[in-house]
C-alpha positions in Angstrom: 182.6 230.6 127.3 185.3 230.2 125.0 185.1 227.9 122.0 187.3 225.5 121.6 188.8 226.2 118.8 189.9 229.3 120.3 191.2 227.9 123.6 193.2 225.4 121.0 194.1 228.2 118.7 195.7 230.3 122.2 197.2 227.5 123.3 198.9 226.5 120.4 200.3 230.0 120.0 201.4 230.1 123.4 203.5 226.9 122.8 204.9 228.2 119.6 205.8 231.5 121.2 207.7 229.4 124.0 209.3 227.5 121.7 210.2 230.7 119.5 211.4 232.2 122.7 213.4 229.9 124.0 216.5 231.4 122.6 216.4 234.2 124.8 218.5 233.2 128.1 221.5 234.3 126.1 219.9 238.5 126.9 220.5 237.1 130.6 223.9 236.0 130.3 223.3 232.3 131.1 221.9 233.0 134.7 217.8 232.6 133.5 217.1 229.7 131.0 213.6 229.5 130.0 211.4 226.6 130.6 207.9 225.8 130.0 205.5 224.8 133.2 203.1 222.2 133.8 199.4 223.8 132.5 196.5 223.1 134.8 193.2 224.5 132.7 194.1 228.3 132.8 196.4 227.6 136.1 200.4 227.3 136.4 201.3 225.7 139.4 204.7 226.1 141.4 205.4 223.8 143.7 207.4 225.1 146.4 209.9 221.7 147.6 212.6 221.7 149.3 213.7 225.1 149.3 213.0 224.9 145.6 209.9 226.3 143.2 209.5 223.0 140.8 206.9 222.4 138.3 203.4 220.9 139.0 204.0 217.3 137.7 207.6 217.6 136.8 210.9 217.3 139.1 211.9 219.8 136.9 213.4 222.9 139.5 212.3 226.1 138.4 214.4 228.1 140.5 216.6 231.2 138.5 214.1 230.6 135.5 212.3 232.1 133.3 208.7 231.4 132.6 206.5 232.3 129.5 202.5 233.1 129.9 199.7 234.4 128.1 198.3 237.2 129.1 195.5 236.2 131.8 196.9 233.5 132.8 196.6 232.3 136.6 200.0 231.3 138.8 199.6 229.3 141.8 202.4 228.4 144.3 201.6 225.8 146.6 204.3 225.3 149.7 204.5 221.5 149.7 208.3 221.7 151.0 208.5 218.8 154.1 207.2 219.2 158.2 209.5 220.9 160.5 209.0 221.4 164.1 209.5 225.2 165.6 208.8 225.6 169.2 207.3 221.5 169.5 204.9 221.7 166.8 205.1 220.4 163.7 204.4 222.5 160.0 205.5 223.1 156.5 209.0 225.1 155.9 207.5 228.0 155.6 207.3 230.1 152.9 206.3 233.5 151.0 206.1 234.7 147.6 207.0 238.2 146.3 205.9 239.9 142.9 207.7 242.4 141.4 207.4 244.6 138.3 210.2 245.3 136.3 211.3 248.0 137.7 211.2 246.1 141.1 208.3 247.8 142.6 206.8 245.1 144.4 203.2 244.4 143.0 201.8 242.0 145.5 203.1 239.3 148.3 201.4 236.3 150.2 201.3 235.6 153.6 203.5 233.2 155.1 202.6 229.6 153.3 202.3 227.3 155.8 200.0 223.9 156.8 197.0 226.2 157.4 197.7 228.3 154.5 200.0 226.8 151.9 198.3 228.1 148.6 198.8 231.2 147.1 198.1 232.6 143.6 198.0 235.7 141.5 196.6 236.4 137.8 198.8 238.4 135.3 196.5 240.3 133.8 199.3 243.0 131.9 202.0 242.2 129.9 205.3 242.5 130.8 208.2 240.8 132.3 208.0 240.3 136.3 210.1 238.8 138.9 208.8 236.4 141.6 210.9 235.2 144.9 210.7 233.3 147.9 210.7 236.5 150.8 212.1 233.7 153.4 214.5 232.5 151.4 215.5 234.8 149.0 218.2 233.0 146.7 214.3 231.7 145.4 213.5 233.4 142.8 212.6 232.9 139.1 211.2 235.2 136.3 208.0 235.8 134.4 207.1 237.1 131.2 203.3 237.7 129.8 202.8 237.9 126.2 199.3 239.1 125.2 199.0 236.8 122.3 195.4 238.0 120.8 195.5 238.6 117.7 199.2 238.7 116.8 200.3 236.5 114.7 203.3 233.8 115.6 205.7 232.8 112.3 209.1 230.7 112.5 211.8 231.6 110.2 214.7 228.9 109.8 
């Protein structure tokens, strides 16, 4: 188990490496501005909301975004979007996330999110810079990168 100096030491390098980061929507011509997620233990959550991917916690929308992890670091979407009703029955909009590389190989997809199934999650477990979306809906989409921050060290030059 990890000591909690270390879990306080990664964490607070992960927020200074967002924060050192941040600057880096201008390489994507205004279309992706970074943002930085609600935390859950060693879980991000993505709420899925009216056709939108928002923040655990936060109204903040996370669609055409670009999010900043450590290296490990577990993603969970989680379709909360409201009830319809297809063919008389009532469920959640449904849903589906895709992963992608970034060469746009797709890495891994979930099944359709819906009331019996509306979790999904995937660990990034090699850095990089990746690209999820909503396969339903595909104007859903947002970005990923994962920073393997052990032992590098973070500095901040005015």
């Amino acid at each position: 188990m990890k000591s909690l100096k270390n879990i306080f030491t990664a964490r607070f390098q992960f927020l200074t490496a967002i924060l050192l980061l941040s600057s880096v929507h201008f390489a994507y011509a205004g279309e992706w501005e970074p943002i930085v997620p609600g935390i859950v233990g060693n879980t991000i959550e993505i709420r899925i909301k009216n056709l939108e991917f928002t923040g655990a916690g936060t109204p903040q929308v996370m669609n055409n975004h670009i999010i900043i992890i450590p290296l490990g670091i577990q993603m969970k979407w989680i379709n909360v979007d409201p009830l319809v009703t297809v063919n008389g029955e009532q469920g959640l909009m449904p849903h589906g996330i895709k992963i992608a590389d970034s060469s746009e190989k797709v890495l891994t997809a979930s099944p359709i999110l819906t009331k019996e199934q509306n979790v999904f999650s995937y660990t990034f477990n090699k850095e990089g810079t990746y690209s999820y979306s909503c396969f339903i809906h595909s104007f859903m989409k947002g970005k990923i990168i994962v920073i393997d921050f052990q032992g590098k060290t973070i500095s901040a030059t005015p």
